[in-house]
C-alpha positions in Angstrom: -1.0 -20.1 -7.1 -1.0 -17.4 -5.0 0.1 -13.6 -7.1 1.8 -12.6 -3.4 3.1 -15.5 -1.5 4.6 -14.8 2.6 5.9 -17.6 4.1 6.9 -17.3 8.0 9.2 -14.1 7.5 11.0 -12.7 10.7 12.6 -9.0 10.8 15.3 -7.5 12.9 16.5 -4.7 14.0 19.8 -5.1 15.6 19.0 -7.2 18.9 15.1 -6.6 18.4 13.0 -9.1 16.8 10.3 -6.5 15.3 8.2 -9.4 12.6 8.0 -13.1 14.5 7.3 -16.0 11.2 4.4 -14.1 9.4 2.5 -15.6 7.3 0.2 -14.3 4.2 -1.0 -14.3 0.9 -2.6 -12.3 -1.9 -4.6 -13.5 -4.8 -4.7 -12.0 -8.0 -7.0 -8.7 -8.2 -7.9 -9.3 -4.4 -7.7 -6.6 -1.6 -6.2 -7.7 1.4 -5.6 -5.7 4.4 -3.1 -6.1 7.2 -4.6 -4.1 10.1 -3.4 -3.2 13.6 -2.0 -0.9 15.9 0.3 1.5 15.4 3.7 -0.1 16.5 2.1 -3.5 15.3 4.8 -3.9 12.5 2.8 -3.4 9.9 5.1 -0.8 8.3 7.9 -2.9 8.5 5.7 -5.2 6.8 5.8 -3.5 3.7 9.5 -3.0 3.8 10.2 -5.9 4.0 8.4 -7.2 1.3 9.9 -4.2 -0.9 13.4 -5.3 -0.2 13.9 -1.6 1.9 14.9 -4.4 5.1 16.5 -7.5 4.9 14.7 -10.0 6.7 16.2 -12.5 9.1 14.2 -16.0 7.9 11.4 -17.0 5.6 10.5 -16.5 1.8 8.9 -13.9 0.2 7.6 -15.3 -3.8 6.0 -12.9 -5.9 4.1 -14.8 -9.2 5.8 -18.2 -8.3 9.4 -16.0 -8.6 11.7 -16.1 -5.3 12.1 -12.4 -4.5 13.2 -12.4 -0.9 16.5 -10.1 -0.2 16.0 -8.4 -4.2 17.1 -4.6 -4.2 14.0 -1.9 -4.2 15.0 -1.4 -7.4 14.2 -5.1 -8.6 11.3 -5.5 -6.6 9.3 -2.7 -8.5 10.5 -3.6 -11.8 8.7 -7.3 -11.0 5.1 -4.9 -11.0 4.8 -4.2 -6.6 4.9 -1.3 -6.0 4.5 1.3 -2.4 2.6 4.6 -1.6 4.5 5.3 1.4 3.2 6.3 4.4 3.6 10.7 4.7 3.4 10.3 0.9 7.1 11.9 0.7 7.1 14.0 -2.4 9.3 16.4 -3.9 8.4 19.3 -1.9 10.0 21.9 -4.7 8.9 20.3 -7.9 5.3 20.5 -9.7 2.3 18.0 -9.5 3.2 17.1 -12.9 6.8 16.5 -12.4 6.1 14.5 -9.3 4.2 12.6 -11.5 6.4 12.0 -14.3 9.3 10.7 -11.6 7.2 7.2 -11.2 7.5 6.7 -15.2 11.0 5.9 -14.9 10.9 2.0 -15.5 11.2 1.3 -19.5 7.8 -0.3 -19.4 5.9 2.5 -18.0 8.7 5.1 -19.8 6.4 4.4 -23.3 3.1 4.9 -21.8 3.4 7.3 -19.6 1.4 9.8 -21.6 -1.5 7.5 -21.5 -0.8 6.9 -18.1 -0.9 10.6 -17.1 -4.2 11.3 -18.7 -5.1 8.1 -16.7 -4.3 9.9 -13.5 -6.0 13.7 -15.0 -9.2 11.8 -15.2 -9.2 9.7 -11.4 -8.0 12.8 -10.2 -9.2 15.9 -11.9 -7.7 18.2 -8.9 -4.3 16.9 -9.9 -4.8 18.2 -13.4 -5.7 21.5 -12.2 -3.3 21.8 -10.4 -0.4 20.2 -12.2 2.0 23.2 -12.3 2.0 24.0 -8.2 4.9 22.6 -6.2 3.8 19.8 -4.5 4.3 22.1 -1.4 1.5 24.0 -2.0 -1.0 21.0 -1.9 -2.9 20.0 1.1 -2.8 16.9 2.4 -5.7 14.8 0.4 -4.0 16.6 -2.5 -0.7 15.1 -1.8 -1.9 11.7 -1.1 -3.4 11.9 -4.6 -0.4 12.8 -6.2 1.6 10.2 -4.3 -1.3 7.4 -5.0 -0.7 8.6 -9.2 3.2 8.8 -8.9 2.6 4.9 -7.9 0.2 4.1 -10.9 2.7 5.7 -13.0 5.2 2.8 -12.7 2.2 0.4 -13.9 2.0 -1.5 -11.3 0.4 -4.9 -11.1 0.4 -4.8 -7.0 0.4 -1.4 -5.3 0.9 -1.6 -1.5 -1.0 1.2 0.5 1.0 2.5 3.7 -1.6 4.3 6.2 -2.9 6.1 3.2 -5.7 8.0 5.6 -3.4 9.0 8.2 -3.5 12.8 8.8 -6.1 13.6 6.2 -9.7 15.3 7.0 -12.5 12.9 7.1 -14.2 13.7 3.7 -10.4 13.3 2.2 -10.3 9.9 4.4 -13.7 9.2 2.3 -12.2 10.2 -0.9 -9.1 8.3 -0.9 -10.8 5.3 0.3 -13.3 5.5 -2.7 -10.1 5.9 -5.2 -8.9 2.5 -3.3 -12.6 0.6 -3.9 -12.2 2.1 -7.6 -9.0 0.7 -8.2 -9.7 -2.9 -7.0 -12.6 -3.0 -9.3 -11.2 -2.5 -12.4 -8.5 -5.7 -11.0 -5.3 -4.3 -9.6 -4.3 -5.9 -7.1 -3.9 -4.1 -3.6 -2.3 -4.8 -0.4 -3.8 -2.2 2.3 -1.5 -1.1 5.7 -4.3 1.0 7.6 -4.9 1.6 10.9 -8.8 2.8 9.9 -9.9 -0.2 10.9 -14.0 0.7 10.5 -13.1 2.1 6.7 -10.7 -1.0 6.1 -13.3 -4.0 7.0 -15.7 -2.3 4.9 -13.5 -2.2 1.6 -11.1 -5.6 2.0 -11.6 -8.6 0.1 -9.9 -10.5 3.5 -7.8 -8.9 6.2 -4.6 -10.1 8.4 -4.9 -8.8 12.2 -1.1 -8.1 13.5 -0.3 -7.5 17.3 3.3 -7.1 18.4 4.8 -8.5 15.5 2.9 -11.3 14.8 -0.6 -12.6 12.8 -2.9 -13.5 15.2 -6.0 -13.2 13.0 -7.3 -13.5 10.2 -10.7 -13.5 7.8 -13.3 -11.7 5.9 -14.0 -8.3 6.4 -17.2 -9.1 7.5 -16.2 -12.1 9.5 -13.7 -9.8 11.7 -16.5 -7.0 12.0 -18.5 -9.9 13.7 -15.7 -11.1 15.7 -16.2 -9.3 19.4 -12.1 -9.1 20.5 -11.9 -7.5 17.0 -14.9 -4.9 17.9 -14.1 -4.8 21.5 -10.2 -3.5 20.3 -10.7 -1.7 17.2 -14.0 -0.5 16.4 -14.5 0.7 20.5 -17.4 -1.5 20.7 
C-alpha cells in the first residue's frame, strides 16, 4: 500500500480547469519529485493535496485513510505537512519563535524541546541566530528556518514547494543537501522544484507535469536519459 495515494484529481478555478485527472503515488521513506514549468500546476498540486483548494473529482488517501476535501488543519494533524514556496515567516518575530509556532499540534507540543535541538544541530546558523527577527535573515537563512518550522510539527511527509527558488547557488546546494539528508534517515518527501538538473539527481522517482496534466514519469536517472526531457529542461 502506497503511504501517499492520488487517484485522477482535477482542480478548478472558477471556469478554468488548472489540474486535468492526475495521477501519483508515494511510498513510504521515498523521494518523489513532481517537476515542470512554472505555471505547470505544480503549486496547486500541493494545495490541493493540503486541503488549501477543493478539488473538483478524484481521491486523495493518505495511509489507506480517505483524506480528500479535510481542512488544513486535519490534513497536518494526519503527519503531511508543507514548506511553502517564499517560506512566509513571521517577518517581526525571532528565529526561535518562528520555530516554536510549528510545535503547535499536541504530539509535537511534548517534544518540541527535543525537536528544537534537532533543528540547532541540522542547522547550526539557526542556533546562532535564534534571537534575530526572521527579517533580518537572508534568504538561505529563511528557507532553513521555514524547512525547521515544518520538522517541528513532526512530520511523517513533508512536501517541498520550490524550496531553491531565489536563493544563491551555494544556498541552492545547501538546501538540497539538507533535502538528501533528510530522506536518508526515512522521512518521507514529496519535492515541487523547478531545478530540474538538482531534482533528477536527488529523487527516488519523479512525475513530469505540463499544463496541468502528468505526462511523464520514471527514475531520476531514466528522465535524465530521456531526450524530450533533456531537450526541455536540462537545455540539452
Amino acid at each position: 500500500m502506497n503511504l501517499l495515494d492520488v487517484q485522477d484529481i482535477s482542480v478548478n478555478y472558477g471556469d478554468i480547469q488548472a489540474l486535468w485527472n492526475i495521477s501519483f503515488s508515494v511510498n513510504k521513506g521515498q523521494l518523489v519529485a513532481l517537476i515542470g514549468a512554472n505555471g505547470a500546476g505544480k503549486t496547486t498540486t500541493l494545495k490541493a493535496l493540503c486541503g488549501l483548494i477543493p478539488t473538483a473529482a478524484g481521491s486523495i488517501h493518505y495511509q489507506g485513510s480517505r483524506i480528500t476535501g479535510l481542512p488544513v488543519h486535519k490534513v497536518v494533524d494526519q503527519g503531511i505537512t508543507l514548506v511553502p514556496e517564499g517560506r512566509q515567516l513571521f517577518p517581526k518575530m525571532t528565529v526561535e519563535e518562528n520555530l516554536l509556532v510549528g510545535a503547535y499540534l499536541k504530539r509535537a507540543h511534548g517534544k518540541r524541546a527535543q525537536t528544537l535541538k534537532r533543528i540547532y544541530s541540522i542547522f547550526p546558523r539557526l542556533e546562532e541566530r535564534r534571537t534575530q527577527t526572521a527579517e533580518t535573515l537572508s534568504g538561505g537563512e529563511q528557507q532553513m528556518v521555514a524547512i525547521g518550522r515544518a520538522l517541528m510539527q513532526d512530520p511523517q511527509v513533508i512536501m517541498f514547494d520550490e524550496p531553491s527558488l531565489g536563493l544563491a547557488p551555494i544556498m541552492v546546494q545547501e538546501v538540497f543537501k539538507v533535502i538528501q539528508e533528510l530522506h536518508r534517515e526515512g522521512l518521507t518527501i514529496f519535492l515541487v522544484e523547478q531545478n530540474v538538473h538538482q531534482t533528477l539527481k536527488v529523487a527516488d522517482y519523479c512525475y513530469v507535469m505540463e499544463n496541468g496534466r502528468i505526462v511523464g514519469q520514471g527514475t531520476g536517472k531514466d528522465l535524465e536519459a530521456d531526450q524530450s526531457i533533456r531537450e526541455a529542461y536540462l537545455g540539452f
